[in-house]
C-alpha positions as CSV (number, residue, x, y, z in Angstrom):
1,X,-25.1,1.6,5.4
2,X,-22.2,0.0,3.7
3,X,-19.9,-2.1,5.6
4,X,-16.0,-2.2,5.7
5,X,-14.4,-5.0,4.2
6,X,-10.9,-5.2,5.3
7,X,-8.2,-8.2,4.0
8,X,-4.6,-7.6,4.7
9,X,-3.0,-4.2,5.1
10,X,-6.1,-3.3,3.4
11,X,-9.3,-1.4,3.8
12,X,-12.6,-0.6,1.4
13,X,-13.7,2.7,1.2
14,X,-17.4,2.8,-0.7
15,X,-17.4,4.1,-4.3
16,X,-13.2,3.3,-4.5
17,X,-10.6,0.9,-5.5
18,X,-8.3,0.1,-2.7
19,X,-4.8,-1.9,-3.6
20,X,-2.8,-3.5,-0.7
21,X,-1.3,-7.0,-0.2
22,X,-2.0,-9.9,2.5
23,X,1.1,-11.7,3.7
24,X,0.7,-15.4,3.5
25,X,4.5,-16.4,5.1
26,X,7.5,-15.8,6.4
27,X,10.3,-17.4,4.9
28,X,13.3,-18.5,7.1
29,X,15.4,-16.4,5.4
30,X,13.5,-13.3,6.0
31,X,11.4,-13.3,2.5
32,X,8.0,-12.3,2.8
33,X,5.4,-14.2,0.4
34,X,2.5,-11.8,-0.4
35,X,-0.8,-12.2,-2.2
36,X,-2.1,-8.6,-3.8
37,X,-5.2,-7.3,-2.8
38,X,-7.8,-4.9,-4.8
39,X,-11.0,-4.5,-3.3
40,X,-13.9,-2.6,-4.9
41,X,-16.9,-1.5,-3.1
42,X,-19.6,0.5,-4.5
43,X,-21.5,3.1,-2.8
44,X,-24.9,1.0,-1.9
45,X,-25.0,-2.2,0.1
46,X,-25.6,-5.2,-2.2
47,X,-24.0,-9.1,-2.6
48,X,-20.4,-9.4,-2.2
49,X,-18.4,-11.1,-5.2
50,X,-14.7,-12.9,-4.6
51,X,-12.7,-13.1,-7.4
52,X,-9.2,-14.9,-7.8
53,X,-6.5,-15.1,-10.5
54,X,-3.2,-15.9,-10.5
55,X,-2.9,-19.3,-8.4
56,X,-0.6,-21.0,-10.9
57,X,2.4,-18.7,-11.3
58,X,3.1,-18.1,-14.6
59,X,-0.6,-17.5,-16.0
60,X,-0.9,-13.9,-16.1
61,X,-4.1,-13.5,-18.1
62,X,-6.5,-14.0,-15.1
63,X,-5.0,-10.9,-12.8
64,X,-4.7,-8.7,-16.3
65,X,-8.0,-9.6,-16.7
66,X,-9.4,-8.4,-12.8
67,X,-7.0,-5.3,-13.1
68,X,-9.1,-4.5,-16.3
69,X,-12.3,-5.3,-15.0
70,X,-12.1,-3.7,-11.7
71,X,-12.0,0.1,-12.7
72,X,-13.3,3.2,-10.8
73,X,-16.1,3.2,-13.5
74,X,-17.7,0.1,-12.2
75,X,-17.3,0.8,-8.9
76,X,-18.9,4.1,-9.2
77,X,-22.2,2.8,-11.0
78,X,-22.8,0.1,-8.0
């Protein structure tokens, strides 16, 4: 029985991609920081994997690479 992973305004669905965002802070001014949020869970139960890119703002490779990685393809053969 797979299990629902939720993070942020997010929810997994087995066998999907699922894109949302988590809200780290409110600024004073009203500006909301957000982190984006993929989650990919396959259809059977198995080890759960964490994966983040992106922590020092201008290097972009690391999220291009997750958005290529994470692909309904993969999630489908898990």
């Amino acid at each position: 029985m797979s299990r629902t992973i939720k993070l942020g305004d997010t929810a997994s669905i087995p066998g999907s991609l699922q894109y949302g965002r988590f809200e780290a802070l409110v600024h004073p001014t009203g500006h909301t920081e957000f982190f984006p949020v993929i989650l990919a869970q396959g259809i059977e139960d198995g080890p759960c994997l964490w994966l983040t890119a992106g922590i020092h703002g201008p290097e972009h490779t690391g999220p291009a690479v997750l958005y290529r990685l994470l692909t309904q393809d993969l999630v489908s053969k898990m």
